[in-house]
C-alpha angles and dihedrals in degrees: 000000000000128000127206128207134187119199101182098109110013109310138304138179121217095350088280112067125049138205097253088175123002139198100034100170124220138184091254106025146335129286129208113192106224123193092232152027105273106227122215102265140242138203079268100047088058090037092056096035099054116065091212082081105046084115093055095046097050082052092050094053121009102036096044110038104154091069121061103221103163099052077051094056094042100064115112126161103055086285087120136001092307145174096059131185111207125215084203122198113224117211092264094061091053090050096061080061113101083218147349103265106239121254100286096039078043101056107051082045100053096047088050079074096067130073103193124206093029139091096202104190123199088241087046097063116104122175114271094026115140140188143189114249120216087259091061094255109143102225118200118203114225117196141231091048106231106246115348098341111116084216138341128228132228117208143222090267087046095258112163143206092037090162126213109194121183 
């Protein structure tokens, strides 16, 4: 399990719980009091929880409202498509868009993003390897990755030099 922490103003776990007194020093470790349960978390939890993807969760909810994605993205247990691994746009990639595609362009886009019923780690990718997305595209990872990309990826139409980077 991952963790993730924002330190921008104090400091908060998983974009829900935050450090309230820390460095309470103990016999056998450290504690740090937090202001609420910390839940096991899911690609949401670190996409709402880290500013870089405000883009990506606007475009998630509130641009594409017909489709329920984050009840998608927050299955676990087997009780979806999950595990995902999530190929997740930052702020700066969705400001080389001209513009954000409207809902039905947006859809079919976003889950192209996703590859469902895999956990596709960095260290996992071999050349050659494919999955299937959320939208039903079959990727294919091409390594080594062209620049700084770790791999690139080939989809369904063929398109190419679709870069990863780490």
């Amino acid at each position: 399990l991952s963790l993730y922490i924002n330190t921008d103003d104090g400091v908060t776990l998983n974009g829900t719980s935050s450090v309230v007194t820390a460095d309470i020093v103990a016999s056998n470790g450290v504690i740090h009091t937090v202001d609420a349960v910390i839940d096991l978390p899911t690609v949401v939890t670190f996409a709402v929880a880290d500013p870089n993807f405000s883009t990506l969760v606007q475009a998630l909810t509130e641009l594409t409202p017909s489709t329920d994605f984050v009840s998608v993205l927050s299955a676990q247990d087997g009780a979806g498509s999950d595990p995902f691994t999530v190929f997740a746009p930052t702020n700066v990639a969705f400001d080389a868009l001209a513009s954000i595609p409207a809902e039905a362009d947006l859809i079919p886009i976003l889950q192209h993003h996703v590859v469902a019923g895999a956990n596709i780690r960095s260290g996992d990718l071999s050349d050659g390897a494919t999955a299937t997305t959320l939208e039903g595209d079959m990727i294919t990872i091409n390594l080594p990755g062209t620049g700084d990309n770790i791999a690139d990826i080939t989809d369904g139409a063929g398109n190419t030099g679709i870069g990863i980077d780490a």
